[in-house]
Each structure stands twice: as C-alpha cells, then as structure tokens.
Chimera marker file (.cmm) of the C-alpha trace (Angstrom):
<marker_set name="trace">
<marker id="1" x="82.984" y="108.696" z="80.439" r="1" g="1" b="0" radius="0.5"/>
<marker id="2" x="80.516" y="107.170" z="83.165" r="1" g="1" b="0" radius="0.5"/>
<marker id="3" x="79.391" y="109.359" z="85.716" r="1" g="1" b="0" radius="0.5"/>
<marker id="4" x="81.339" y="109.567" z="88.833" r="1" g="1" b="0" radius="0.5"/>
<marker id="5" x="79.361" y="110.079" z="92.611" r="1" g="1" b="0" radius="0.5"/>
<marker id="6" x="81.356" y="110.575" z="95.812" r="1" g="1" b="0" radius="0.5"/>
<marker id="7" x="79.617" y="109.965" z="98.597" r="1" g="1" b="0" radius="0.5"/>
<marker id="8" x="81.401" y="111.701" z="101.836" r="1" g="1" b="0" radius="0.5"/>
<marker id="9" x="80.881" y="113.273" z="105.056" r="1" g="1" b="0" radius="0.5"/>
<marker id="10" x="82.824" y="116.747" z="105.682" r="1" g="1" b="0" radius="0.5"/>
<marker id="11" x="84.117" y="114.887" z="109.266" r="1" g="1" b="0" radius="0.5"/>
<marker id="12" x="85.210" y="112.027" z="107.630" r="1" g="1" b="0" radius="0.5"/>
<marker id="13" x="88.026" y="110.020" z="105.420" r="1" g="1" b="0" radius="0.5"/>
<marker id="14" x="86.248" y="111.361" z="102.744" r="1" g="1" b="0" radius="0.5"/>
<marker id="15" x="88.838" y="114.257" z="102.688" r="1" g="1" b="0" radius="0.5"/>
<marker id="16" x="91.016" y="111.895" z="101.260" r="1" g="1" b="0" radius="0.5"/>
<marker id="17" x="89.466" y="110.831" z="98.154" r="1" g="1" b="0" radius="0.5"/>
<marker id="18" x="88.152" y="114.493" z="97.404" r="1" g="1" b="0" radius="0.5"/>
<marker id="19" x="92.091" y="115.340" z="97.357" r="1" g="1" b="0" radius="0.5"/>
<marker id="20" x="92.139" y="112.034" z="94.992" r="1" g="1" b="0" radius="0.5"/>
<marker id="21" x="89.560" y="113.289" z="93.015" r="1" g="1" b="0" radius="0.5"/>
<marker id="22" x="91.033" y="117.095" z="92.787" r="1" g="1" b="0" radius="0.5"/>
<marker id="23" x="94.560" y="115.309" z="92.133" r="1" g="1" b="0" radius="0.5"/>
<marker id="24" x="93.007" y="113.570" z="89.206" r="1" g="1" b="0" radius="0.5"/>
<marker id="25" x="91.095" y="116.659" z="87.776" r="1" g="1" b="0" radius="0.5"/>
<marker id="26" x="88.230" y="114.775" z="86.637" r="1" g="1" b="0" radius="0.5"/>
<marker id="27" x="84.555" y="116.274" z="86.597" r="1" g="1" b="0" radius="0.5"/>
<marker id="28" x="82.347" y="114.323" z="89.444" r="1" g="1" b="0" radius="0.5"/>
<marker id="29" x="79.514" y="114.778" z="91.761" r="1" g="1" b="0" radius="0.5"/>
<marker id="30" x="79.630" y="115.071" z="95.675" r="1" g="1" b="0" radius="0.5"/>
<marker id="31" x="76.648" y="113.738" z="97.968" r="1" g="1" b="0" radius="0.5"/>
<marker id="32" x="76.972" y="114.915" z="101.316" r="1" g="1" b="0" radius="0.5"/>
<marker id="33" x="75.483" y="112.746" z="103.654" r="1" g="1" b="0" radius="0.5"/>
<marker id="34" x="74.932" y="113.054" z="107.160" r="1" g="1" b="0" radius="0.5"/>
<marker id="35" x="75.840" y="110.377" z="110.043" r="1" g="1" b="0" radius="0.5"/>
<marker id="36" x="73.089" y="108.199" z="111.187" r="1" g="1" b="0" radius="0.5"/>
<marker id="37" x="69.956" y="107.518" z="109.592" r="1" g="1" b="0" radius="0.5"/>
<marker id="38" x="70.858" y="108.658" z="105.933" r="1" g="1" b="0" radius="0.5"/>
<marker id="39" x="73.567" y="106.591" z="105.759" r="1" g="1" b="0" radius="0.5"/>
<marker id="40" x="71.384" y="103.758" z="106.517" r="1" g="1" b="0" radius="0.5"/>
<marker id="41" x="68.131" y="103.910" z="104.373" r="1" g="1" b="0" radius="0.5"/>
<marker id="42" x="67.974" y="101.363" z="101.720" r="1" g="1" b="0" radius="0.5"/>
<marker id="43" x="69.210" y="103.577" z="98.800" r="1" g="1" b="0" radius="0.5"/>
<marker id="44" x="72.658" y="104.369" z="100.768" r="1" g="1" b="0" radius="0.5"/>
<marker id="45" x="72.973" y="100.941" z="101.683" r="1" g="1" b="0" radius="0.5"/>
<marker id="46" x="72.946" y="99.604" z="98.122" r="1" g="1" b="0" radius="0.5"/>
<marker id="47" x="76.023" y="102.066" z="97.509" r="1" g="1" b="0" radius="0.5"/>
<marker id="48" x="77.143" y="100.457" z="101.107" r="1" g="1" b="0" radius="0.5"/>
<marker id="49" x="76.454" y="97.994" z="102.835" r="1" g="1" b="0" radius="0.5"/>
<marker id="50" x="77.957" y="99.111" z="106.130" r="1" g="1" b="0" radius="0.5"/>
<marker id="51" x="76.418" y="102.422" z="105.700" r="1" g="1" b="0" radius="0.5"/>
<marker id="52" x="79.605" y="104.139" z="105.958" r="1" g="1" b="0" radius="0.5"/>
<marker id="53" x="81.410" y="106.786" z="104.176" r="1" g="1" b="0" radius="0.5"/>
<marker id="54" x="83.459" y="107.728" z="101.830" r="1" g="1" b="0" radius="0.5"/>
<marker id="55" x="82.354" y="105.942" z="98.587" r="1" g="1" b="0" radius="0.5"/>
<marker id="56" x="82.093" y="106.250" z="95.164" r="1" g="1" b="0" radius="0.5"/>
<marker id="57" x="79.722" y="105.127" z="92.424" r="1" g="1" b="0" radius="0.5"/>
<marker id="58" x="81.386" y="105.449" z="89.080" r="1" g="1" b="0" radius="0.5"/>
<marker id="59" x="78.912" y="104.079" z="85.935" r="1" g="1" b="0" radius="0.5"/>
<marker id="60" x="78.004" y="100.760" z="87.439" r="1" g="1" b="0" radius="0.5"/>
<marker id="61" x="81.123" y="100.262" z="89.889" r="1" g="1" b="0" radius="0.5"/>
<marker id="62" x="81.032" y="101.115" z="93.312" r="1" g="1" b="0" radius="0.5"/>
<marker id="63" x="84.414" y="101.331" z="95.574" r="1" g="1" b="0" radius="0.5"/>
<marker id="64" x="84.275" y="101.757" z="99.266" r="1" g="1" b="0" radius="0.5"/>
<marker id="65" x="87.184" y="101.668" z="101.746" r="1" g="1" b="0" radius="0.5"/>
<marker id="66" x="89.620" y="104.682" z="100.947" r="1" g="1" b="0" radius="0.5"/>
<marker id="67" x="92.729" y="103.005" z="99.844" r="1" g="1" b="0" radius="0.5"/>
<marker id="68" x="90.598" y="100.923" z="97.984" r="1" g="1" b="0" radius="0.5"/>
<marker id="69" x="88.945" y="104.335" z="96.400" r="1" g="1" b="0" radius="0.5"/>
<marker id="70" x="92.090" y="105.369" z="95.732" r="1" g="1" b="0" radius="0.5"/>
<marker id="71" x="93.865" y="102.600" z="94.010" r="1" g="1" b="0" radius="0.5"/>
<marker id="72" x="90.529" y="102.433" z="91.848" r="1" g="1" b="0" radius="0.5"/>
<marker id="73" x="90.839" y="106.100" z="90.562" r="1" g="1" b="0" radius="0.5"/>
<marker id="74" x="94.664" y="106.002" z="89.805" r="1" g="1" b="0" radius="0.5"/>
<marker id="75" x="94.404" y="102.777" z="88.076" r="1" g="1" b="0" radius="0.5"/>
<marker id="76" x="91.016" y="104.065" z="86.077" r="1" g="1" b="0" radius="0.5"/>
<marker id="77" x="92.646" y="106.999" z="85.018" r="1" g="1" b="0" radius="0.5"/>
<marker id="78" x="96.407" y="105.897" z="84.184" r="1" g="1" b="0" radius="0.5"/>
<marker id="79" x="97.309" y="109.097" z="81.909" r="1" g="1" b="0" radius="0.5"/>
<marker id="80" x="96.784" y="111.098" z="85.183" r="1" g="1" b="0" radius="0.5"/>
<marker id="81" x="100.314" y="109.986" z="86.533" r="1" g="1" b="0" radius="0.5"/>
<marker id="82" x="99.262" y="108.741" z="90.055" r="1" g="1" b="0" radius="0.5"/>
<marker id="83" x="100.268" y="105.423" z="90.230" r="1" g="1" b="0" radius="0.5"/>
<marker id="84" x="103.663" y="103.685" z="88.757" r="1" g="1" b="0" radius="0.5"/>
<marker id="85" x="102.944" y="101.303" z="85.764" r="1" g="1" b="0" radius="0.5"/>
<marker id="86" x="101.846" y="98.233" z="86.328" r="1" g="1" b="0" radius="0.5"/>
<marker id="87" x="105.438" y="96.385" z="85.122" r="1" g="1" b="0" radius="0.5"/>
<marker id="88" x="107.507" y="99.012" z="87.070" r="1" g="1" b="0" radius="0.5"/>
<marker id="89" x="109.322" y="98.244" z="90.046" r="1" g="1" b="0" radius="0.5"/>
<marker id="90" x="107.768" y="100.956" z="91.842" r="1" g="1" b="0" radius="0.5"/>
<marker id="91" x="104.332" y="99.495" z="92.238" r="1" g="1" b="0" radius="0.5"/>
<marker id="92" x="105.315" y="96.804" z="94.736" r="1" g="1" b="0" radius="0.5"/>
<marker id="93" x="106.472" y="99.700" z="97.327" r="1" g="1" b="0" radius="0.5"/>
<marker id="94" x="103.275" y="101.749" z="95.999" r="1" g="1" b="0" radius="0.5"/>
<marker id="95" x="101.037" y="99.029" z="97.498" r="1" g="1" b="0" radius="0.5"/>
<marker id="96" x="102.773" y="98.446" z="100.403" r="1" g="1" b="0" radius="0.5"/>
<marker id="97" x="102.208" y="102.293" z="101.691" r="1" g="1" b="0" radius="0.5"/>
<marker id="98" x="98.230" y="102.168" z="100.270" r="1" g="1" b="0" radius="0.5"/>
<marker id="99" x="97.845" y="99.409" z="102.827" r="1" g="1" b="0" radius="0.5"/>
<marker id="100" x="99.723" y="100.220" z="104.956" r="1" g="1" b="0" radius="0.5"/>
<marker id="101" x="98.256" y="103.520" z="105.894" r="1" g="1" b="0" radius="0.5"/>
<marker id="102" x="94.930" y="101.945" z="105.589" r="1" g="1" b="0" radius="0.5"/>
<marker id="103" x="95.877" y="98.892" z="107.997" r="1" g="1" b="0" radius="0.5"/>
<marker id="104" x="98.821" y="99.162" z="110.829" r="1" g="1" b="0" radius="0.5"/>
<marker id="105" x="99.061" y="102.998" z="110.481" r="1" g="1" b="0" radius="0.5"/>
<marker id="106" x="94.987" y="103.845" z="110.772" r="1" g="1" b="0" radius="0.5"/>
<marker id="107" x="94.819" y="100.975" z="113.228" r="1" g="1" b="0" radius="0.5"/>
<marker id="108" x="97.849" y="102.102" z="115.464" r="1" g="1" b="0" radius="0.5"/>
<marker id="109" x="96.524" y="105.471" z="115.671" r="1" g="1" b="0" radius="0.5"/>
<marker id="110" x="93.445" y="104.926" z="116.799" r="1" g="1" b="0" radius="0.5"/>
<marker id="111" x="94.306" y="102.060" z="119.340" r="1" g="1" b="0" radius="0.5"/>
<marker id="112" x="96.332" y="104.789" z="120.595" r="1" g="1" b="0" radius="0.5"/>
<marker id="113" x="93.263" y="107.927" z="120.315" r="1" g="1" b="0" radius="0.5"/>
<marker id="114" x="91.028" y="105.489" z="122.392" r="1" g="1" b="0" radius="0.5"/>
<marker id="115" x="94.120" y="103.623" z="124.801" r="1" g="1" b="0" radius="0.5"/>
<marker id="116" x="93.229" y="100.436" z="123.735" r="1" g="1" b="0" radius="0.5"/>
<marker id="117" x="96.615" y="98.665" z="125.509" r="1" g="1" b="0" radius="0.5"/>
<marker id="118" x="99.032" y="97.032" z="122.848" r="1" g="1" b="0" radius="0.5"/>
<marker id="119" x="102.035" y="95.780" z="125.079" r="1" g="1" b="0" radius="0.5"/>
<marker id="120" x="104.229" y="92.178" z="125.175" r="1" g="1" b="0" radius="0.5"/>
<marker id="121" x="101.602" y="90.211" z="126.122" r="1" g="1" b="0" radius="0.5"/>
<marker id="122" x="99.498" y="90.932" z="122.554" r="1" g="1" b="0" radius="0.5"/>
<marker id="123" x="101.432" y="93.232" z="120.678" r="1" g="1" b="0" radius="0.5"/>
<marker id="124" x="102.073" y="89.566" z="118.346" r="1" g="1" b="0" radius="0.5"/>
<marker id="125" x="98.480" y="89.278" z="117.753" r="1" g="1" b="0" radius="0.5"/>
<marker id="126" x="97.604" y="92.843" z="116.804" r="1" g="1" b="0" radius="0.5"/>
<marker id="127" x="97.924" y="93.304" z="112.867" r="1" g="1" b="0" radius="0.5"/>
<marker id="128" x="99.829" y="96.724" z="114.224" r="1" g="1" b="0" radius="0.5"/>
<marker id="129" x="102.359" y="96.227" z="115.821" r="1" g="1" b="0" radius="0.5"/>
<marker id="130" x="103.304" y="99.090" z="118.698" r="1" g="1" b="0" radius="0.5"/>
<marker id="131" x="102.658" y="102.746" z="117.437" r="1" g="1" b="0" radius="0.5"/>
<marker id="132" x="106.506" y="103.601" z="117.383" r="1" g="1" b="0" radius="0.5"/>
<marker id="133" x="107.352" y="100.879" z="115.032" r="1" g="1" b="0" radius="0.5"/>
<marker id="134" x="104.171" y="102.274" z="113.092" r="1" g="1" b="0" radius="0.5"/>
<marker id="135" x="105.874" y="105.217" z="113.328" r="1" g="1" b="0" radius="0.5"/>
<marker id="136" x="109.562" y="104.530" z="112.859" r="1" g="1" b="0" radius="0.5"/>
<marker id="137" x="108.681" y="102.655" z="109.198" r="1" g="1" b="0" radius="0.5"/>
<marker id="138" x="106.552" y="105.409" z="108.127" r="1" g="1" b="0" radius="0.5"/>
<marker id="139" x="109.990" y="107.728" z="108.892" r="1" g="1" b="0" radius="0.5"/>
<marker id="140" x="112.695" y="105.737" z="107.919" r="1" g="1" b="0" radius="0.5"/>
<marker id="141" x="110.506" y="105.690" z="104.015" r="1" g="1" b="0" radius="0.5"/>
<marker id="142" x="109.775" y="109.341" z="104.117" r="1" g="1" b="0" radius="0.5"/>
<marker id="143" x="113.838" y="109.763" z="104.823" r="1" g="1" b="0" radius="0.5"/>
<marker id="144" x="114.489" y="108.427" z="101.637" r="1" g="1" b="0" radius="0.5"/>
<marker id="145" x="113.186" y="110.774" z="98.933" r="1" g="1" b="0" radius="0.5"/>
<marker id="146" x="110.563" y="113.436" z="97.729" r="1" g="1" b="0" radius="0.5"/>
<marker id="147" x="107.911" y="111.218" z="97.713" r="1" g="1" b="0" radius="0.5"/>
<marker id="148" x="106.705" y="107.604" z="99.589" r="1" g="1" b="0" radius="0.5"/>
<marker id="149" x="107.529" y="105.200" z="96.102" r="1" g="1" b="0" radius="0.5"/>
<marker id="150" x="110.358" y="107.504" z="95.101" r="1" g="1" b="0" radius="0.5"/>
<marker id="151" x="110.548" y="110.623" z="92.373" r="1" g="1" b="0" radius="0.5"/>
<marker id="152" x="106.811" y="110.286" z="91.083" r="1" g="1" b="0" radius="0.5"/>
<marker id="153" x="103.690" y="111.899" z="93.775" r="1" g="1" b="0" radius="0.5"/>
<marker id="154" x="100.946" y="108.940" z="93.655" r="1" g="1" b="0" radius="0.5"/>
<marker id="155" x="97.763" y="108.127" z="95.457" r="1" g="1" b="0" radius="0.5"/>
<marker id="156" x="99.763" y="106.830" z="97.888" r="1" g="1" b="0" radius="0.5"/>
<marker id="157" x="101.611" y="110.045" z="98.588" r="1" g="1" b="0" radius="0.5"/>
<marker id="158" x="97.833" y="111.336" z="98.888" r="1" g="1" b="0" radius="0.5"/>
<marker id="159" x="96.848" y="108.802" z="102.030" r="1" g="1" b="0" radius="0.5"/>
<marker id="160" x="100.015" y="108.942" z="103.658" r="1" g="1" b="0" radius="0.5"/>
<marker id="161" x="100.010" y="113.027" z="103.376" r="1" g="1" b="0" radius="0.5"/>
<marker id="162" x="96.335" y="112.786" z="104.379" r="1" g="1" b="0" radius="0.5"/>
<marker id="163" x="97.433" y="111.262" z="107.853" r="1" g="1" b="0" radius="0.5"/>
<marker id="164" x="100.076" y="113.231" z="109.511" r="1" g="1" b="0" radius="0.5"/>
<link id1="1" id2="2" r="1" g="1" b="0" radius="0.2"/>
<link id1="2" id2="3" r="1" g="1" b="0" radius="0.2"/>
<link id1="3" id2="4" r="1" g="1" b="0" radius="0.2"/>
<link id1="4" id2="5" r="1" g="1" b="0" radius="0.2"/>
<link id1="5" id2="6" r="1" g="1" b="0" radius="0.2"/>
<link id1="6" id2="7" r="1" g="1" b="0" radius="0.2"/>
<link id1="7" id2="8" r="1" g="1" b="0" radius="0.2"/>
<link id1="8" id2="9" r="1" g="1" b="0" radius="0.2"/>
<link id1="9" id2="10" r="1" g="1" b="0" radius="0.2"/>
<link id1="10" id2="11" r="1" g="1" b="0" radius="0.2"/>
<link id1="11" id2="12" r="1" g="1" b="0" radius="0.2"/>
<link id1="12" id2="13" r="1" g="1" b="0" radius="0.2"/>
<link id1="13" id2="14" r="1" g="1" b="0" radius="0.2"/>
<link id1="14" id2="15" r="1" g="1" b="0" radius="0.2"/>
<link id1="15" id2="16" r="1" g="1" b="0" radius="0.2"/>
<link id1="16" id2="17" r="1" g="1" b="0" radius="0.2"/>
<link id1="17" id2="18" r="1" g="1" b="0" radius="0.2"/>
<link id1="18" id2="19" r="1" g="1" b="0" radius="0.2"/>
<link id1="19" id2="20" r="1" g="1" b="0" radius="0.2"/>
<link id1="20" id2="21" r="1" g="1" b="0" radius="0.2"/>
<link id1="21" id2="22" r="1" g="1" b="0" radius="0.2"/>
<link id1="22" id2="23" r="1" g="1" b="0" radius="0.2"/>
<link id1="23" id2="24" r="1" g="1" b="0" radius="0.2"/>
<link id1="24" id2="25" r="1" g="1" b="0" radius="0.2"/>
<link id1="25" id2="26" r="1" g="1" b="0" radius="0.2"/>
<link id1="26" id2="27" r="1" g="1" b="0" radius="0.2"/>
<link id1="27" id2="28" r="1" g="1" b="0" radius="0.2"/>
<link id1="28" id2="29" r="1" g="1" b="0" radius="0.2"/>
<link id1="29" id2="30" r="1" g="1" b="0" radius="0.2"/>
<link id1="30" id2="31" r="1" g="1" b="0" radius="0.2"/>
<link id1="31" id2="32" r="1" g="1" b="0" radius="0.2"/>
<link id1="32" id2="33" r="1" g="1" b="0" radius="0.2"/>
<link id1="33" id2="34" r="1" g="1" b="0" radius="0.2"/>
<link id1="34" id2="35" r="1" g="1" b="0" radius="0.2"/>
<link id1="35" id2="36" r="1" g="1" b="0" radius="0.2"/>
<link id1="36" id2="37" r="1" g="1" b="0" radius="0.2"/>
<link id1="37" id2="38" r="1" g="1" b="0" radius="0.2"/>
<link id1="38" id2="39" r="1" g="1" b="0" radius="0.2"/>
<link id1="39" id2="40" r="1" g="1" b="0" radius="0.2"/>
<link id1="40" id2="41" r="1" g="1" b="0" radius="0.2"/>
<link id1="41" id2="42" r="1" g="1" b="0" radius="0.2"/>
<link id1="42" id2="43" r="1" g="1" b="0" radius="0.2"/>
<link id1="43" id2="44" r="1" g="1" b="0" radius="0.2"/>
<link id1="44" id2="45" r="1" g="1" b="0" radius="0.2"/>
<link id1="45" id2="46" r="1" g="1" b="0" radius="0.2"/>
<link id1="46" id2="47" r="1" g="1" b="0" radius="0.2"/>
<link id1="47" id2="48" r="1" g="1" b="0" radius="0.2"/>
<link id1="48" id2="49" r="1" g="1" b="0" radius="0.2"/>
<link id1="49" id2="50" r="1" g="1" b="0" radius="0.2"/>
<link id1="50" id2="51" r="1" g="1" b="0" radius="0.2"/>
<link id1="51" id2="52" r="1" g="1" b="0" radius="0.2"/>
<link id1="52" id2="53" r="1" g="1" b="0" radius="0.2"/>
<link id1="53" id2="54" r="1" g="1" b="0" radius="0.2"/>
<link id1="54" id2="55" r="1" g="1" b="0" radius="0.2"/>
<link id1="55" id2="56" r="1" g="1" b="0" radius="0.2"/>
<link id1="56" id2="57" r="1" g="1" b="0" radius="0.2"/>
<link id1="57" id2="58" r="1" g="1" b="0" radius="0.2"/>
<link id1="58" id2="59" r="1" g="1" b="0" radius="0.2"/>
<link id1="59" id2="60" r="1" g="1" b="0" radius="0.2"/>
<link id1="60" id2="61" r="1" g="1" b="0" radius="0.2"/>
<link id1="61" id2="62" r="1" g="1" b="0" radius="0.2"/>
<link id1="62" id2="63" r="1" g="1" b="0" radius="0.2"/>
<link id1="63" id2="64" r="1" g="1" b="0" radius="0.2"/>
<link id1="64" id2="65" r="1" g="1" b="0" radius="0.2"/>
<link id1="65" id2="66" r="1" g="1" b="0" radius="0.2"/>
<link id1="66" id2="67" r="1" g="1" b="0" radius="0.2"/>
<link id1="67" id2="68" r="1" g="1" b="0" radius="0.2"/>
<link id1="68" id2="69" r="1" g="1" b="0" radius="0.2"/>
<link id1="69" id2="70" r="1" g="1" b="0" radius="0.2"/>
<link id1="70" id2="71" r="1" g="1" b="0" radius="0.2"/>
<link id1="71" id2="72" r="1" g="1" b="0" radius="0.2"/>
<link id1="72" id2="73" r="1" g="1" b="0" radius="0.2"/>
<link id1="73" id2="74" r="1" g="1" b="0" radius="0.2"/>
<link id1="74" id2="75" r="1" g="1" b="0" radius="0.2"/>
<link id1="75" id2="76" r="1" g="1" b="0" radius="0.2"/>
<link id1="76" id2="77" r="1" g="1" b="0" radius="0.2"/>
<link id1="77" id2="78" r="1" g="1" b="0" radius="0.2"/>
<link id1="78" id2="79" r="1" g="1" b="0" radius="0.2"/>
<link id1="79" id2="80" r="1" g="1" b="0" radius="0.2"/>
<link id1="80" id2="81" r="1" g="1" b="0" radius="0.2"/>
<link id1="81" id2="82" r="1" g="1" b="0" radius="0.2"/>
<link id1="82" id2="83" r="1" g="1" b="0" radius="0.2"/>
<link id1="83" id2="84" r="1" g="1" b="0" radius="0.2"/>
<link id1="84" id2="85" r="1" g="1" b="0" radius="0.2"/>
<link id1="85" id2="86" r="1" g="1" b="0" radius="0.2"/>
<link id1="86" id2="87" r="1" g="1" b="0" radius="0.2"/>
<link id1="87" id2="88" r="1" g="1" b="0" radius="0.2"/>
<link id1="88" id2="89" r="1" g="1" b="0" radius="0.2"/>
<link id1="89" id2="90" r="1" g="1" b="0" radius="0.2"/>
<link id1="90" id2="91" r="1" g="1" b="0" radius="0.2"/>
<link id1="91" id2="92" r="1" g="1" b="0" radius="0.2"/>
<link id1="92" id2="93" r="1" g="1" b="0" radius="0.2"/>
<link id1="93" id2="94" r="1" g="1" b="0" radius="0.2"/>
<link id1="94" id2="95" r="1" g="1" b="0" radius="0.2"/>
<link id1="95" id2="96" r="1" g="1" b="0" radius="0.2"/>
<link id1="96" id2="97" r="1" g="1" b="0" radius="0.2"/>
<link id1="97" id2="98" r="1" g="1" b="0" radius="0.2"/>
<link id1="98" id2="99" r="1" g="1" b="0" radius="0.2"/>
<link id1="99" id2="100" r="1" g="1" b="0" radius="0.2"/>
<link id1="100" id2="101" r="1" g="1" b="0" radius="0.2"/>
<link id1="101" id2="102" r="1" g="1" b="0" radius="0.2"/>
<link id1="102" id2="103" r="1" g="1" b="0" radius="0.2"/>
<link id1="103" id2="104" r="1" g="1" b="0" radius="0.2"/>
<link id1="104" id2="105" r="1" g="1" b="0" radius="0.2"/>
<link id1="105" id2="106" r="1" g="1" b="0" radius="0.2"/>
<link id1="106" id2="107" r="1" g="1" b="0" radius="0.2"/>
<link id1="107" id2="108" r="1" g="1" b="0" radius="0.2"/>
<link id1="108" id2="109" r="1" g="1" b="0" radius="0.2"/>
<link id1="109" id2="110" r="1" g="1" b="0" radius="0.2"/>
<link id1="110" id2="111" r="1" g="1" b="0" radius="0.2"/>
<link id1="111" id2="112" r="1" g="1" b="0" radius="0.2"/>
<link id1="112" id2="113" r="1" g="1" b="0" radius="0.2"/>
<link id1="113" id2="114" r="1" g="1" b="0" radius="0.2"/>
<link id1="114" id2="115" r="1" g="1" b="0" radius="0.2"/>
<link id1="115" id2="116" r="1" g="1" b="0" radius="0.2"/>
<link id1="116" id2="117" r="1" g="1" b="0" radius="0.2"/>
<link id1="117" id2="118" r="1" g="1" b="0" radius="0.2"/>
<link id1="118" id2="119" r="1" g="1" b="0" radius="0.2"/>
<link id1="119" id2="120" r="1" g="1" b="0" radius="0.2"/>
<link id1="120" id2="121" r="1" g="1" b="0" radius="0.2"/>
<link id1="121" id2="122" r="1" g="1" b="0" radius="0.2"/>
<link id1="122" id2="123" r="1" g="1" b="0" radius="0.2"/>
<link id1="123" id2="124" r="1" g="1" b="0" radius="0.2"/>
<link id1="124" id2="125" r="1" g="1" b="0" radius="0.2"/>
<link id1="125" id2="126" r="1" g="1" b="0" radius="0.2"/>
<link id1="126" id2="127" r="1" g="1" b="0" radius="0.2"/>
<link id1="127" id2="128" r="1" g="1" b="0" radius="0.2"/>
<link id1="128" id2="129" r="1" g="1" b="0" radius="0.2"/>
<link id1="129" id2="130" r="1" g="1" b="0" radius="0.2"/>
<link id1="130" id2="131" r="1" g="1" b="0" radius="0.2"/>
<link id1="131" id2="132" r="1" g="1" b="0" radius="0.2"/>
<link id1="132" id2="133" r="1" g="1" b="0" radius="0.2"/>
<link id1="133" id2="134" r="1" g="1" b="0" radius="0.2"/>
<link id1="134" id2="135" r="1" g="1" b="0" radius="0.2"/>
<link id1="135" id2="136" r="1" g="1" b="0" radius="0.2"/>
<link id1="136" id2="137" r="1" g="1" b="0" radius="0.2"/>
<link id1="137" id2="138" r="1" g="1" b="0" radius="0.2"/>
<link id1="138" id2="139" r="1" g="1" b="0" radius="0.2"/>
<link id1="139" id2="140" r="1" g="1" b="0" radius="0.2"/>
<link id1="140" id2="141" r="1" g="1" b="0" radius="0.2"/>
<link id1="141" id2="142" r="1" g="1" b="0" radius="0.2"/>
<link id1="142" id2="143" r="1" g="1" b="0" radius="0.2"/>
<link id1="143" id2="144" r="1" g="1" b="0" radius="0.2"/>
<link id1="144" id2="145" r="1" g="1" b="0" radius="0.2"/>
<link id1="145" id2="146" r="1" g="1" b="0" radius="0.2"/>
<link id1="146" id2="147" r="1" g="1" b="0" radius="0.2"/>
<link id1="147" id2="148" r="1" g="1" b="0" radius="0.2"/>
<link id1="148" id2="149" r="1" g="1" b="0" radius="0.2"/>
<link id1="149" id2="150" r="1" g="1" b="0" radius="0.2"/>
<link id1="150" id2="151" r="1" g="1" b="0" radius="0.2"/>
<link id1="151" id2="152" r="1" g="1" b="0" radius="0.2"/>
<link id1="152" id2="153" r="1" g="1" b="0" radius="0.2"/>
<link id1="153" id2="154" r="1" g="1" b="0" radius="0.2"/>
<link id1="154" id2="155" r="1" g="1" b="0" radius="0.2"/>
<link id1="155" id2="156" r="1" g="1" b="0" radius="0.2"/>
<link id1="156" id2="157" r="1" g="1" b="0" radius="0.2"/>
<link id1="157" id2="158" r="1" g="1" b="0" radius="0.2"/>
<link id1="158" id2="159" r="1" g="1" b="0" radius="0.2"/>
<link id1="159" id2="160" r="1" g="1" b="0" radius="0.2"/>
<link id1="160" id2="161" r="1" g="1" b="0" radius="0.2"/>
<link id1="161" id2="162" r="1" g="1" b="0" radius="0.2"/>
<link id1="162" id2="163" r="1" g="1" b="0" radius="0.2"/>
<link id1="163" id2="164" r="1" g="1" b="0" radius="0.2"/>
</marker_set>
C-alpha cells in the first residue's frame, strides 16, 4: 500500500479528515504545518497550489478540498464500509450531503460568522440560499434515521457530524 501524508493545521478542517482517517483505521503520516509562510514555499505548494490545508498525498495522488478528501479515502478503501456501493441507491443521497456540507452549509455559515447580508434582493444569486433553509434541510434529513444516507455511518456522516 502507497504511503499516505496528511497535511493539516490543528485550527483547521483538517479535523475532519483525521476523523476520516481514524474512521478508516489505516496507518498514515501527519505534517503539521503552520499558517503563513510554510504553507507557501514551493514544496507545500506542489502538494497545493492554494497553499491551504487539509491535504493529502497518498503514493502519487494528491486530494485537497475536504469532501473531496473524504470521498477519495472511502472510495480507496471500499472494505472499510464508509461509503454505499457504487450501484446502491444510497450513493445518490451520500453525495448530495458530501456537497452539501462542503457548499451551501460551509458557505451559509460563514456568510453568517462574518454578516455578509443574504436577503430578497440576492438571496437567488447566492449558491446558499438563507441560513434557515440551510438549516431546515440539514434537519428535516437528520429526522429521518440514525445516520444522513440511512442505516450505514459514511464519510458523509463524518462532515456533517464534523459541523454542528
């Protein structure tokens, strides 16, 4: 098996790939980095371009973005349970919450963190939406069983559990 490197930041989304990486139970190798200039000399920035954390570096692939990360590791490692099969019925909703917590959701909450205004006169043009009906989806799924993409815990159990 090909050497997996995280790259992460203890203040940063990082937190949830390591709970990926735990979930999966796979051997790897953390590189702490700090913000600012180490994330930005040339070696970093072939790992990432936008000299941002998390990443990972696994053989010769390298995954940034964490829903990205994510989906990576639970399709790489398929016998570890965390995301339904392919041909299953499940993995259309199992998408849907990846993205979703790593679009409207992330995007949502921090238009709200830094009162950026989303009202009637743009709410159409942000990707969003209004917090509330951010919000009220995220709910109305989690009111409908154990987990996000029903009975089985997958990565995207781990990003939406990783937000609230």
């Amino acid at each position: 098996m090909p050497e997996l490197t995280f790259y992460t930041h203890p203040m940063s989304r990082g937190r949830v790939v390591r709970w990926m990486l735990e979930e999966l139970a796979i051997p790897y190798k953390t590189e702490i980095m700090s913000f600012g200039a180490e994330m930005k000399t040339p070696d970093y920035l072939a790992i990432n371009p936008m000299g941002k954390v998390p990443a990972i570096k696994h053989g010769d692939t390298v995954v940034t973005e964490v829903a990205a990360i994510c989906t990576y590791l639970a399709d790489r490692f398929p016998d570890k349970g965390l995301a339904p099969p392919v041909d299953s019925p499940e993995r259309g909703p199992y998408y849907r919450w990846l993205f979703f917590m790593a679009g409207p959701f992330e995007m949502a909450t921090t238009a709200t963190a830094y009162d950026w205004r989303i009202d009637d006169s743009n709410v159409q043009a942000v990707g969003c939406g209004r917090l509330q009906d951010v919000i009220g989806s995220l709910e109305q799924a989690l009111s409908t069983g154990a987990h996000i993409c029903g009975e089985q815990f997958t990565a995207a159990d781990v990003l939406v559990s990783s937000y609230l």
